[in-house]
mmCIF file of the N, C-alpha and C atoms, coordinates in Angstrom:
data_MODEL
# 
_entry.id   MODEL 
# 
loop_
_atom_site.group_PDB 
_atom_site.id 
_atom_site.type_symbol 
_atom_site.label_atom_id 
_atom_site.label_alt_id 
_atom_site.label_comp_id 
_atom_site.label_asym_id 
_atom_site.label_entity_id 
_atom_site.label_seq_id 
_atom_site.pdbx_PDB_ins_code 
_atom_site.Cartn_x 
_atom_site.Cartn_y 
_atom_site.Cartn_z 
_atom_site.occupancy 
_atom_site.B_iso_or_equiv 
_atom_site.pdbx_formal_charge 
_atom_site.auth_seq_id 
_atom_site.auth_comp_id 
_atom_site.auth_asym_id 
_atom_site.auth_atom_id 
_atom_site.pdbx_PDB_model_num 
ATOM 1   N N  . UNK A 1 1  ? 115.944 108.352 140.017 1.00 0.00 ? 1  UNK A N  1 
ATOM 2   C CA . UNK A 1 1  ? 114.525 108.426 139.795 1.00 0.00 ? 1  UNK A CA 1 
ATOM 3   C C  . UNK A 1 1  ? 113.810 108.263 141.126 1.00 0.00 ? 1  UNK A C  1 
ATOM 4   N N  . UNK A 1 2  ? 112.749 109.053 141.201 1.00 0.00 ? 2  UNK A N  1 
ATOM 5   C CA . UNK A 1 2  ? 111.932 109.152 142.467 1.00 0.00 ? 2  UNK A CA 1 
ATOM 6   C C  . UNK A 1 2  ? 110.521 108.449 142.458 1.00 0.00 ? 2  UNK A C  1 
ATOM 7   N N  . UNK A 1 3  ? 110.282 108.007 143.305 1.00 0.00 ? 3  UNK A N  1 
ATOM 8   C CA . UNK A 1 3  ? 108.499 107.404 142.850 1.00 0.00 ? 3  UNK A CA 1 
ATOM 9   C C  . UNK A 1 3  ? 108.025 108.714 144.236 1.00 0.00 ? 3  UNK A C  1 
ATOM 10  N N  . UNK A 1 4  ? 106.321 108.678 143.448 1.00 0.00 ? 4  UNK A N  1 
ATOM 11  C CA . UNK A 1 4  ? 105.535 110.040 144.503 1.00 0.00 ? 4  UNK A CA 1 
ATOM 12  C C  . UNK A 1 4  ? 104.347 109.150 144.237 1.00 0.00 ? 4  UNK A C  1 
ATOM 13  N N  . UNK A 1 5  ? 103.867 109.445 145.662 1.00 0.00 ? 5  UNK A N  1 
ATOM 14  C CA . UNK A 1 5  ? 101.921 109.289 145.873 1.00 0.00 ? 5  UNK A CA 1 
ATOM 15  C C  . UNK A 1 5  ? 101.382 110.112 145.422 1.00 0.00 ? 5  UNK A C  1 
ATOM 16  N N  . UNK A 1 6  ? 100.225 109.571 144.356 1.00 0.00 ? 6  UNK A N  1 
ATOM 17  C CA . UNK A 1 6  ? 99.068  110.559 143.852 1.00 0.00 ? 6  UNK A CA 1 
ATOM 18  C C  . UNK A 1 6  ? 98.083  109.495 143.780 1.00 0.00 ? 6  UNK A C  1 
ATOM 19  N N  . UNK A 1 7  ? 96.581  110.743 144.375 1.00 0.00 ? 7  UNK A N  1 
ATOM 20  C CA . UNK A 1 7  ? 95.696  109.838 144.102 1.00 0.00 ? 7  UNK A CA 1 
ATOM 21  C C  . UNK A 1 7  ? 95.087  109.443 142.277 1.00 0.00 ? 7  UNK A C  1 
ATOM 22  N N  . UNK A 1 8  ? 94.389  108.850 142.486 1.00 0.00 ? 8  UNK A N  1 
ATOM 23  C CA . UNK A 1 8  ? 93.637  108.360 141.565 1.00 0.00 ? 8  UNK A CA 1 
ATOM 24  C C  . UNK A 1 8  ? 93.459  110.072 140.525 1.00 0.00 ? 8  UNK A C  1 
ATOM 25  N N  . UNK A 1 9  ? 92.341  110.786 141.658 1.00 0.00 ? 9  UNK A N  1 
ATOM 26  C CA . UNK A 1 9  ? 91.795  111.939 140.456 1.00 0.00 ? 9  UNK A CA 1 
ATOM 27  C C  . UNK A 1 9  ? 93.238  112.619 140.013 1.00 0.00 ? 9  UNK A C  1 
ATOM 28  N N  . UNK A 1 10 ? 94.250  113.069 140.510 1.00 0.00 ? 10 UNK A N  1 
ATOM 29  C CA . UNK A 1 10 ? 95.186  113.313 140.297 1.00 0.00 ? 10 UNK A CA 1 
ATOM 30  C C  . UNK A 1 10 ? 95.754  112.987 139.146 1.00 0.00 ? 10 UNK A C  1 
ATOM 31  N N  . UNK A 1 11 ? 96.000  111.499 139.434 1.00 0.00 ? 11 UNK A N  1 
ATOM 32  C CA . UNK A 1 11 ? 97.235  111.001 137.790 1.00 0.00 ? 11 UNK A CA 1 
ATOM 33  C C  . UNK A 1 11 ? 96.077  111.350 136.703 1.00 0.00 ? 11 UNK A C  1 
ATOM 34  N N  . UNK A 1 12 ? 94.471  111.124 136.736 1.00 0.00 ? 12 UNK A N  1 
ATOM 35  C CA . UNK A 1 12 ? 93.928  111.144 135.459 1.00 0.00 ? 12 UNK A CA 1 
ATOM 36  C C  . UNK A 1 12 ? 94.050  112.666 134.716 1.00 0.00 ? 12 UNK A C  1 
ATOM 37  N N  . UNK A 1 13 ? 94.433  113.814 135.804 1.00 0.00 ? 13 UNK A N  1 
ATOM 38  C CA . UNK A 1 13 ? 93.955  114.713 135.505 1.00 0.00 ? 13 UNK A CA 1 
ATOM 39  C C  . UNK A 1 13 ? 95.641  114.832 134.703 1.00 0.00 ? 13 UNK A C  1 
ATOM 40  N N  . UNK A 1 14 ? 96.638  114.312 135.557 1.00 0.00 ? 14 UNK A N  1 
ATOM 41  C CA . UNK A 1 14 ? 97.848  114.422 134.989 1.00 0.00 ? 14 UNK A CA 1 
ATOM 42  C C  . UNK A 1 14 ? 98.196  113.820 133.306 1.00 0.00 ? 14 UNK A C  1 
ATOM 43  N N  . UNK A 1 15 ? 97.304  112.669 133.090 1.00 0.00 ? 15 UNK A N  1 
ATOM 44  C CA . UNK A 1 15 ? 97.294  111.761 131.901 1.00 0.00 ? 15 UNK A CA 1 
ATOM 45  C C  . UNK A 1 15 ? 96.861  113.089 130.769 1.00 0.00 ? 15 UNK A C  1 
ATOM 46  N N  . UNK A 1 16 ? 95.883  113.357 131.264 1.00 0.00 ? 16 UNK A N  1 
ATOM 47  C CA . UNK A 1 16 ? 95.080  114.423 130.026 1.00 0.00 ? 16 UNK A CA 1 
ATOM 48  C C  . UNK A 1 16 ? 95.796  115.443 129.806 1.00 0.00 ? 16 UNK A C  1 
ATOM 49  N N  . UNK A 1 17 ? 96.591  116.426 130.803 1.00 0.00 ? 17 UNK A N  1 
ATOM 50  C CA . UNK A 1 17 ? 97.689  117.323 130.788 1.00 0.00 ? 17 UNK A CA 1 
ATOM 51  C C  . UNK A 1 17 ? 98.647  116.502 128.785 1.00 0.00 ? 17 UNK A C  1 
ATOM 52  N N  . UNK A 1 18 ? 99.126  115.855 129.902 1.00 0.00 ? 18 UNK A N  1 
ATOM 53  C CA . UNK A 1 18 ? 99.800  114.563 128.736 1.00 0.00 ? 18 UNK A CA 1 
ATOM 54  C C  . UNK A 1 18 ? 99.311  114.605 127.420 1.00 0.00 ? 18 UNK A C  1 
ATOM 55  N N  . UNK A 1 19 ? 98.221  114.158 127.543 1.00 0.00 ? 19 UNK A N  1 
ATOM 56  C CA . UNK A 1 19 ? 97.585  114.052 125.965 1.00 0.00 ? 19 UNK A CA 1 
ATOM 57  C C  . UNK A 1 19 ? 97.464  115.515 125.498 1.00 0.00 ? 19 UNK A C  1 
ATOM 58  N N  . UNK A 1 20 ? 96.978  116.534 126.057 1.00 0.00 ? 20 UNK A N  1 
ATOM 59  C CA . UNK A 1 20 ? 96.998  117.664 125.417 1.00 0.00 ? 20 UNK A CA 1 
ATOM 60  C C  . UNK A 1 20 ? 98.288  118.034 124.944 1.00 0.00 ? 20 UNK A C  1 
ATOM 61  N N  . UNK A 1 21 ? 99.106  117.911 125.569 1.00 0.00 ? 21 UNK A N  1 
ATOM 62  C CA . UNK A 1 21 ? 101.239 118.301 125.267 1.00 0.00 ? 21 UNK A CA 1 
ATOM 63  C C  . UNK A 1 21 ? 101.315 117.714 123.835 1.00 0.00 ? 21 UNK A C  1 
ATOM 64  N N  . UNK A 1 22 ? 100.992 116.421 124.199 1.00 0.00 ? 22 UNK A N  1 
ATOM 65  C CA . UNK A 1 22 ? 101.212 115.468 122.840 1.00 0.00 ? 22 UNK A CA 1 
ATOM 66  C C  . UNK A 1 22 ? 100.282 115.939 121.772 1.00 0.00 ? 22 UNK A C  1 
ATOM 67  N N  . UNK A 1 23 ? 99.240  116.253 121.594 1.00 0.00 ? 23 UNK A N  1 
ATOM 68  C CA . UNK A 1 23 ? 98.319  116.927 120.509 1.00 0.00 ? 23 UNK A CA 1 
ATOM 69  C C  . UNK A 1 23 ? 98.662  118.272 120.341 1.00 0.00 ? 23 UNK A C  1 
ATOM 70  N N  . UNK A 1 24 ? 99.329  118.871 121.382 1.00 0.00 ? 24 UNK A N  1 
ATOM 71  C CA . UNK A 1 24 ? 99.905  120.403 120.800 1.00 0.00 ? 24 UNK A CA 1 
ATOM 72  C C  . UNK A 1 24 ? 101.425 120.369 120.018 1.00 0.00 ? 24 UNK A C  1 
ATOM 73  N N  . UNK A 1 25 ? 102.023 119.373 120.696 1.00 0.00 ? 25 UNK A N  1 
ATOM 74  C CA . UNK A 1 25 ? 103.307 119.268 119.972 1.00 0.00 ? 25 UNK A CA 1 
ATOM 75  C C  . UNK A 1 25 ? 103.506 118.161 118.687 1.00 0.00 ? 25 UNK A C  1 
ATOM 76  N N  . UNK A 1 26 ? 102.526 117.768 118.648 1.00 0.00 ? 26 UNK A N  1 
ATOM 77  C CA . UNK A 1 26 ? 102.755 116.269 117.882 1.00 0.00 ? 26 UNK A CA 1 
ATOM 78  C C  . UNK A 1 26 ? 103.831 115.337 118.193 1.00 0.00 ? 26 UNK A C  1 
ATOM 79  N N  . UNK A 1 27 ? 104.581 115.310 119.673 1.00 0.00 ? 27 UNK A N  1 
ATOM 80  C CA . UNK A 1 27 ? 105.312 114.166 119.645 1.00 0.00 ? 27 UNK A CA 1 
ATOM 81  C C  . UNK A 1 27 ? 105.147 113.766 121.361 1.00 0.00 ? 27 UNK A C  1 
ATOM 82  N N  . UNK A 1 28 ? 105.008 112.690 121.429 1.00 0.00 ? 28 UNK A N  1 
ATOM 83  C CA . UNK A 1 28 ? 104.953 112.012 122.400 1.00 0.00 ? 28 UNK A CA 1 
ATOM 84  C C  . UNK A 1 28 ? 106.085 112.550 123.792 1.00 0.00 ? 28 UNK A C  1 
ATOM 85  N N  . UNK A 1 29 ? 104.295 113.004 124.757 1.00 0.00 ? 29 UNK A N  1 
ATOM 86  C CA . UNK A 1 29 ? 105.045 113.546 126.012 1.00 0.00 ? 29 UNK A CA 1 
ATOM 87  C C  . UNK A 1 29 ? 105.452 112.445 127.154 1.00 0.00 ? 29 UNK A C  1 
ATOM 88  N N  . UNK A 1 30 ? 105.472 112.640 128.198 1.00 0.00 ? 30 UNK A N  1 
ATOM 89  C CA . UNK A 1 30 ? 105.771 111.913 128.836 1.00 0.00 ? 30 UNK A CA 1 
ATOM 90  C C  . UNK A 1 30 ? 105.365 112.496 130.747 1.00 0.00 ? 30 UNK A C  1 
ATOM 91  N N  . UNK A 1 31 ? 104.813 111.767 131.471 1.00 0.00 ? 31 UNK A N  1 
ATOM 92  C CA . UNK A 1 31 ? 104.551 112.667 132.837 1.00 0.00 ? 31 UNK A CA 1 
ATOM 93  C C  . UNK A 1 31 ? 105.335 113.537 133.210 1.00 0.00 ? 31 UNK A C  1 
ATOM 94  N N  . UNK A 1 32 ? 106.727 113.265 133.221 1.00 0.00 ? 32 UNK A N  1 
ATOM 95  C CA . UNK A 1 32 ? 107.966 114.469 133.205 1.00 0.00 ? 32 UNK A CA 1 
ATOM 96  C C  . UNK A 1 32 ? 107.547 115.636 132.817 1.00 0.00 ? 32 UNK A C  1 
ATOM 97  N N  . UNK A 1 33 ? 107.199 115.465 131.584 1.00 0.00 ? 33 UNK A N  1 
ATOM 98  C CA . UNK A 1 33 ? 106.853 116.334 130.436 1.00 0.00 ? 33 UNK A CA 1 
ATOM 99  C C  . UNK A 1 33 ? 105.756 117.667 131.135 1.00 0.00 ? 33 UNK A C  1 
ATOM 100 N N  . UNK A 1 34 ? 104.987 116.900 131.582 1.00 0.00 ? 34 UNK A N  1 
ATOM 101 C CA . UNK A 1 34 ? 103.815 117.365 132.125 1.00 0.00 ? 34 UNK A CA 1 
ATOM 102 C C  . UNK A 1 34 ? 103.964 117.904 133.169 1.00 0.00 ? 34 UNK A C  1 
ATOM 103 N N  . UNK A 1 35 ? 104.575 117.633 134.683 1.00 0.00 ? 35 UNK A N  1 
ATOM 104 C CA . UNK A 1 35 ? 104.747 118.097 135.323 1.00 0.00 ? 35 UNK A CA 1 
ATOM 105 C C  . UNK A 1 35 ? 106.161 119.750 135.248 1.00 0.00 ? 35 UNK A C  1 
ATOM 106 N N  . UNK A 1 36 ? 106.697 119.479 134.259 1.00 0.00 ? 36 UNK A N  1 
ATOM 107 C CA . UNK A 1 36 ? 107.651 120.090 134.073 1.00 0.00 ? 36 UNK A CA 1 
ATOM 108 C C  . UNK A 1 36 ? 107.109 121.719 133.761 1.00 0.00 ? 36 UNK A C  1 
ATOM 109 N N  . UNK A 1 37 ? 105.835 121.430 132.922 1.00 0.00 ? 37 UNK A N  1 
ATOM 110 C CA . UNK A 1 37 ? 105.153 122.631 132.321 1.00 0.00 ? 37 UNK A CA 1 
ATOM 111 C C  . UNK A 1 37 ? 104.595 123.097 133.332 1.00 0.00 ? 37 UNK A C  1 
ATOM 112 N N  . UNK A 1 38 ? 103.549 122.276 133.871 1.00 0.00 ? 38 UNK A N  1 
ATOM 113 C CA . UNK A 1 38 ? 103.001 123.058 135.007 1.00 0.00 ? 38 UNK A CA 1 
ATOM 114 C C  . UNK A 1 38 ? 104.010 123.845 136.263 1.00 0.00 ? 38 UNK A C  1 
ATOM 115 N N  . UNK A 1 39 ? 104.957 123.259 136.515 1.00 0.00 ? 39 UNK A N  1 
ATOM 116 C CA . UNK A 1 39 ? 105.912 123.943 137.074 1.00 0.00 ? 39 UNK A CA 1 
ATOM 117 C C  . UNK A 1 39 ? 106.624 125.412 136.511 1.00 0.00 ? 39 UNK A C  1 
ATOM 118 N N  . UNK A 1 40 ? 106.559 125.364 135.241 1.00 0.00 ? 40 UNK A N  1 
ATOM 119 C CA . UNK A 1 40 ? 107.383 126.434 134.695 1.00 0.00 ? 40 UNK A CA 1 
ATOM 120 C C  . UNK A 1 40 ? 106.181 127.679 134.519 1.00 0.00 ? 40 UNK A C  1 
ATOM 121 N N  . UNK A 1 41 ? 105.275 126.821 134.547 1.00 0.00 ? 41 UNK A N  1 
ATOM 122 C CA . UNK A 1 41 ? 103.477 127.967 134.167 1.00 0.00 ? 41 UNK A CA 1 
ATOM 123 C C  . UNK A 1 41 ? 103.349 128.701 135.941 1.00 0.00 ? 41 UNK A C  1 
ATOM 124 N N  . UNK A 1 42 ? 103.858 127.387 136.497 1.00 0.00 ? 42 UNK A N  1 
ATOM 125 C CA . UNK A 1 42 ? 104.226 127.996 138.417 1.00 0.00 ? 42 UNK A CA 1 
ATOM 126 C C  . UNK A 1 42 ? 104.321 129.204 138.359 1.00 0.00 ? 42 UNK A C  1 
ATOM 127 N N  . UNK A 1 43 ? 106.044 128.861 137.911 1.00 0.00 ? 43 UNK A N  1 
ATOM 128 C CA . UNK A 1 43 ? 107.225 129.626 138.466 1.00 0.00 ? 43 UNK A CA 1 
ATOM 129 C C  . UNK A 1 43 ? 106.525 130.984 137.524 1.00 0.00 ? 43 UNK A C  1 
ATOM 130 N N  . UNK A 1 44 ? 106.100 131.347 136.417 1.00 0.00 ? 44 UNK A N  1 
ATOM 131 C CA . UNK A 1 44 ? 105.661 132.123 135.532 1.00 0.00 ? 44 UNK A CA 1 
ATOM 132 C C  . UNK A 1 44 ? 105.018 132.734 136.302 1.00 0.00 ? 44 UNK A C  1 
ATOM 133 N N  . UNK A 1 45 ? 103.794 132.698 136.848 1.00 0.00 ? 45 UNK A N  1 
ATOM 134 C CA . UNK A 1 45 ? 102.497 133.260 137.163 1.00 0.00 ? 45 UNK A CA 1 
ATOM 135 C C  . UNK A 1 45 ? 103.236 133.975 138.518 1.00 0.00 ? 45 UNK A C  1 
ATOM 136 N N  . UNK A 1 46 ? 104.475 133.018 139.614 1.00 0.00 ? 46 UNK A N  1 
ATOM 137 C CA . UNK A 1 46 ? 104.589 133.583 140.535 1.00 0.00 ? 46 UNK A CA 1 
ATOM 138 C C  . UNK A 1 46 ? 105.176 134.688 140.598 1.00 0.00 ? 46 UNK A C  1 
ATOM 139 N N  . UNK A 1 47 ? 106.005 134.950 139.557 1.00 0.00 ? 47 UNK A N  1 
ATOM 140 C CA . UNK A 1 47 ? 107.220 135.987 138.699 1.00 0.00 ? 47 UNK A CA 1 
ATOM 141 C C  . UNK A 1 47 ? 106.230 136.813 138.635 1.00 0.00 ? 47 UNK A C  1 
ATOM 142 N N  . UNK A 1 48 ? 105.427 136.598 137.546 1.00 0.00 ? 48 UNK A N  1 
ATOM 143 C CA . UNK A 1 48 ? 104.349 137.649 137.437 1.00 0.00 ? 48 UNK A CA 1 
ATOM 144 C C  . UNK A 1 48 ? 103.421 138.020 138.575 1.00 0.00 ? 48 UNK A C  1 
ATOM 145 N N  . UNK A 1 49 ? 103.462 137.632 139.726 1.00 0.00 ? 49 UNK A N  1 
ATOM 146 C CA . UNK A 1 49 ? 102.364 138.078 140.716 1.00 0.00 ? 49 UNK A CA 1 
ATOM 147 C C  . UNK A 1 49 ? 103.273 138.925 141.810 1.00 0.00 ? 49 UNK A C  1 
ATOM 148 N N  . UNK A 1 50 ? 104.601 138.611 141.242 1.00 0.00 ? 50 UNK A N  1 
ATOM 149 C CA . UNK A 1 50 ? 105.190 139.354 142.647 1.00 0.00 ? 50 UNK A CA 1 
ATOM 150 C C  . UNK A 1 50 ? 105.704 140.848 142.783 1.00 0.00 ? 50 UNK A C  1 
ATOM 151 N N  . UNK A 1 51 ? 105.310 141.622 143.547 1.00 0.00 ? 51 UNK A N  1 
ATOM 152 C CA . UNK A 1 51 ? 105.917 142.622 143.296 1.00 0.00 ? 51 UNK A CA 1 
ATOM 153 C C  . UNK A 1 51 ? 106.958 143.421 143.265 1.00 0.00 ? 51 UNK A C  1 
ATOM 154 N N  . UNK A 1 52 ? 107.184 144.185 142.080 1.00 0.00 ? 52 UNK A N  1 
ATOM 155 C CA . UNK A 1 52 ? 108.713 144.710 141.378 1.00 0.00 ? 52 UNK A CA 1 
ATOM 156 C C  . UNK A 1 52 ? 109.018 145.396 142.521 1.00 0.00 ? 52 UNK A C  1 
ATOM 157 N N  . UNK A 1 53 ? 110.548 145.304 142.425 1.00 0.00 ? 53 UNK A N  1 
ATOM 158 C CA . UNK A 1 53 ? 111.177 145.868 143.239 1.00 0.00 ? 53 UNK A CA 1 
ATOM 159 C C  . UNK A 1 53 ? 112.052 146.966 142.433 1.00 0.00 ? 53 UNK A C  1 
ATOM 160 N N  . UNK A 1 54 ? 112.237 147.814 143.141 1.00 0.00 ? 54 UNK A N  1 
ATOM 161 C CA . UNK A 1 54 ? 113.010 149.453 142.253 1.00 0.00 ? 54 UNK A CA 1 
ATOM 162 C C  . UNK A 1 54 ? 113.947 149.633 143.082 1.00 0.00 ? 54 UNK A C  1 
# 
């Protein structure tokens, strides 16, 4: 397990991420949780922005 610096506006914005996961899924997320999505919404958008190769 790793510990990371974030400020203040940061974790709150990260908490609410959180609560939305948990109200879309009905089961209790976790910051993991949260960061995990935004990463995969990343990796998504970057997939999608890059251009195809033939």
């Amino acid at each position: 397990m790793k510990t990371i610096r974030i400020s203040d506006e940061t974790h709150a914005k990260l908490t609410r991420i959180v609560g939305q996961l948990t109200a879309t899924t009905g089961k209790i997320k976790t910051y993991e949780d949260a960061i995990n999505e935004l990463l995969s919404k990343h990796e998504q958008a970057a997939t999608s922005n890059s251009p195809r190769q033939q």
